[in-house]
C-alpha positions in Angstrom: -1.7 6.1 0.9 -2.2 5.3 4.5 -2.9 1.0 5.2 -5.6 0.4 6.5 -5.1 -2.9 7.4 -4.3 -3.4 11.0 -7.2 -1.3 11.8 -9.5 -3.6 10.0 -7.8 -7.0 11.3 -7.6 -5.5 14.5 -11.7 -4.6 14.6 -12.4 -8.4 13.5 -10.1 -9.7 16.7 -7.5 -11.4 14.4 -3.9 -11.9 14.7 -1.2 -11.4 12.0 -0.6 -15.5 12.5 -4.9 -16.1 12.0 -4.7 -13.6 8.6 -1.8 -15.4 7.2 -2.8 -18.7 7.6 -6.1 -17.9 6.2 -4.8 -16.7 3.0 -1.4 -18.8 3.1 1.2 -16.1 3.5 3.3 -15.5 6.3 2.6 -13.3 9.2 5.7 -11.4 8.3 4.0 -10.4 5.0 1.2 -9.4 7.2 3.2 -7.0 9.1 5.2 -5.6 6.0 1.9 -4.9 4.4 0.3 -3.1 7.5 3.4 -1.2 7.7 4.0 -0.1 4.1 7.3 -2.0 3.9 7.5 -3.3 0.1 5.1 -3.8 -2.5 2.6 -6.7 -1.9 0.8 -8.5 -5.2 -2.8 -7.9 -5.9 -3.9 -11.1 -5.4 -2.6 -11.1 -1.7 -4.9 -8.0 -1.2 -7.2 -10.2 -2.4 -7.3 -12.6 -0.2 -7.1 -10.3 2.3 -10.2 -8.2 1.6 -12.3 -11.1 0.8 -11.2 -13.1 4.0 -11.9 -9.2 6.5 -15.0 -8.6 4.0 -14.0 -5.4 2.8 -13.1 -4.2 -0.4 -9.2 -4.1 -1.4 -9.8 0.0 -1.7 -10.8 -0.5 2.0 -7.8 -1.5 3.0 -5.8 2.0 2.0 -6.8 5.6 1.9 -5.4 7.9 0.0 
């Protein structure tokens, strides 16, 4: 599966630091998860999706 995720954050002009402190994580989580370093929770992606407006399946294609 290829993240999506920097593409997304990226096209709504936010930093990893604005993402994390939106949902509470750190940016480092931010950056493991855009670079598919580690397994993240599903709540996180969450977060994440509702905070971009996407859905969590956005964030990753297969």
């Amino acid at each position: 599966m290829k993240c999506q995720l920097k593409t997304i954050r990226e096209s709504k002009k936010m930093t990893q630091q604005q993402l994390a402190d939106l949902i509470g994580c750190t940016r480092e989580n931010i950056s493991r998860i855009e670079n598919n370093k580690g397994y993240t929770h599903y709540p996180t992606l969450s977060k994440i999706a509702d905070k971009l407006g996407v859905n969590v399946s956005d964030i990753f294609l297969n």
